[in-house]
MIMAR-499490 format. One record per residue (C-alpha): y negated, z negated, x negated; residue number from 1; residue in three letters. Coordinates in nm, 3 decimals, always signed. Layout:
ATOM       py       pz       px    i   aa
ATOM        Y        Z        X  NUM  ala
...
This chain:
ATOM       py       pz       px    i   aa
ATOM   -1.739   +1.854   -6.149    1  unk
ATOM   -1.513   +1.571   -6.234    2  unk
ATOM   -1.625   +1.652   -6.593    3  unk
ATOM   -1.957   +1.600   -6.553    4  unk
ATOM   -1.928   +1.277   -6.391    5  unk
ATOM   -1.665   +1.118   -6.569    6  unk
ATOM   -1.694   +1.259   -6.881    7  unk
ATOM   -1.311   +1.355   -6.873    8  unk
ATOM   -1.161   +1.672   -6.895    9  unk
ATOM   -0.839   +1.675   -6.679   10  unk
ATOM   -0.563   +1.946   -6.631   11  unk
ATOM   -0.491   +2.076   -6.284   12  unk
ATOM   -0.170   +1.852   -6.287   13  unk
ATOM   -0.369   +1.535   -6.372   14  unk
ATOM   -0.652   +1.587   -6.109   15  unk
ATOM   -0.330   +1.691   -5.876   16  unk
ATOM   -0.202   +1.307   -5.990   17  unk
ATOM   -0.508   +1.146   -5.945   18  unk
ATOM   -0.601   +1.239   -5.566   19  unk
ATOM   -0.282   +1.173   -5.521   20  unk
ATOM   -0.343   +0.820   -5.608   21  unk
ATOM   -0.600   +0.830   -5.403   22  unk
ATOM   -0.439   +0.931   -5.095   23  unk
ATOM   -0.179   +0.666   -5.134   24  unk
ATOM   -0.431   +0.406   -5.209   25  unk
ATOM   -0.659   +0.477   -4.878   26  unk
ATOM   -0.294   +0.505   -4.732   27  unk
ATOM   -0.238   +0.133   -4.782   28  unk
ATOM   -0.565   +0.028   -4.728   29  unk
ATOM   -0.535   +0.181   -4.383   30  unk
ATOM   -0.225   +0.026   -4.308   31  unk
ATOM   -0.366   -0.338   -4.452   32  unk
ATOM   -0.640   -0.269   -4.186   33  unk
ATOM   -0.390   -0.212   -3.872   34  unk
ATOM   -0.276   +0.176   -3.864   35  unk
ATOM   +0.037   +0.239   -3.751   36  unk
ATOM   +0.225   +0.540   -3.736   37  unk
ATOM   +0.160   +0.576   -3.403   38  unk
ATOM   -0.175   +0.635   -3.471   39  unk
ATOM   -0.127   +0.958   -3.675   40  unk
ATOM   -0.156   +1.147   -3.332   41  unk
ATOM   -0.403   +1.429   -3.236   42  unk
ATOM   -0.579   +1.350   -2.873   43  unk
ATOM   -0.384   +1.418   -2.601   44  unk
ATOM   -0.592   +1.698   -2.478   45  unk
ATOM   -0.490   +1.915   -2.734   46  unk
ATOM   -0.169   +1.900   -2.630   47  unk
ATOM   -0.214   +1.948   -2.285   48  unk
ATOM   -0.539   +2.241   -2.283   49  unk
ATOM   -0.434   +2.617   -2.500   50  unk
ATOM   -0.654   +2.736   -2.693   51  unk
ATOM   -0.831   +3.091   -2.577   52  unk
ATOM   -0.549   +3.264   -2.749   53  unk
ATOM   -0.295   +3.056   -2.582   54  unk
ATOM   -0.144   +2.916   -2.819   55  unk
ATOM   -0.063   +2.486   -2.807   56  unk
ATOM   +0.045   +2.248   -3.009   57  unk
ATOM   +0.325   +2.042   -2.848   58  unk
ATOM   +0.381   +1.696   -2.914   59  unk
ATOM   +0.751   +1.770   -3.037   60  unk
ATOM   +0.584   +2.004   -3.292   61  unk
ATOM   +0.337   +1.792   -3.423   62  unk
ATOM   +0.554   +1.492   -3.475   63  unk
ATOM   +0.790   +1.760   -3.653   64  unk
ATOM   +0.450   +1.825   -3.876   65  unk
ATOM   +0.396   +1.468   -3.937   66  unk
ATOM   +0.769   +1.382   -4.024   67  unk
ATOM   +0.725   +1.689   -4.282   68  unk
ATOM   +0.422   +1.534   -4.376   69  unk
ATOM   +0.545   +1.193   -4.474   70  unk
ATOM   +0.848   +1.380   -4.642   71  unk
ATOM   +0.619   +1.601   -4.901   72  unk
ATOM   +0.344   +1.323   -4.951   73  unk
ATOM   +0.651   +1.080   -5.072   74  unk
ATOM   +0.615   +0.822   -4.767   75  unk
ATOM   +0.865   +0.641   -4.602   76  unk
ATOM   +0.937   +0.683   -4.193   77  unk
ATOM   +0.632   +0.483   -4.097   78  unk
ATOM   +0.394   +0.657   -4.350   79  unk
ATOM   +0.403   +0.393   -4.630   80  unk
ATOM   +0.349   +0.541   -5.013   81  unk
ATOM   +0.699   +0.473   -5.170   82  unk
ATOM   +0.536   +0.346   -5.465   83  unk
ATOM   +0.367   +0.044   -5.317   84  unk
């Protein structure tokens, strides 16, 4: 797809780089507009209602997923690209 509307013909590691880039770039853009790290929350009701199979997503375990999160994506504590 990217092919056809580019014209370029990227590897797997350069399209890998390039949304990436993107990522990073709506990252900071977000930030600029006023998200905070506190805003990288799920609503509170699907913390406090299971699912029909029971299972629930505490609010321990999510930040746990969002701290991983920051970690693999390259972002600092508050969710800020290293790069910029």
């Amino acid at each position: 797809m990217i092919h056809l509307v580019t014209g370029r013909r990227l590897s797997k590691e350069e399209l890998q780089k390039t949304a990436s880039r993107i990522a990073d770039m709506t990252r900071i853009f977000n930030l600029r507009e006023g998200l905070k790290p506190e805003h990288d929350r799920l609503p509170q009701r699907l913390h406090l209602e299971p699912l029909p199979s029971g299972q629930q997503l505490s609010e321990h375990e999510l930040q746990y997923m969002i701290d991983e999160y920051y970690r693999l994506r390259g972002l600092d504590q508050n969710g800020v690209p290293s790069a910029f």
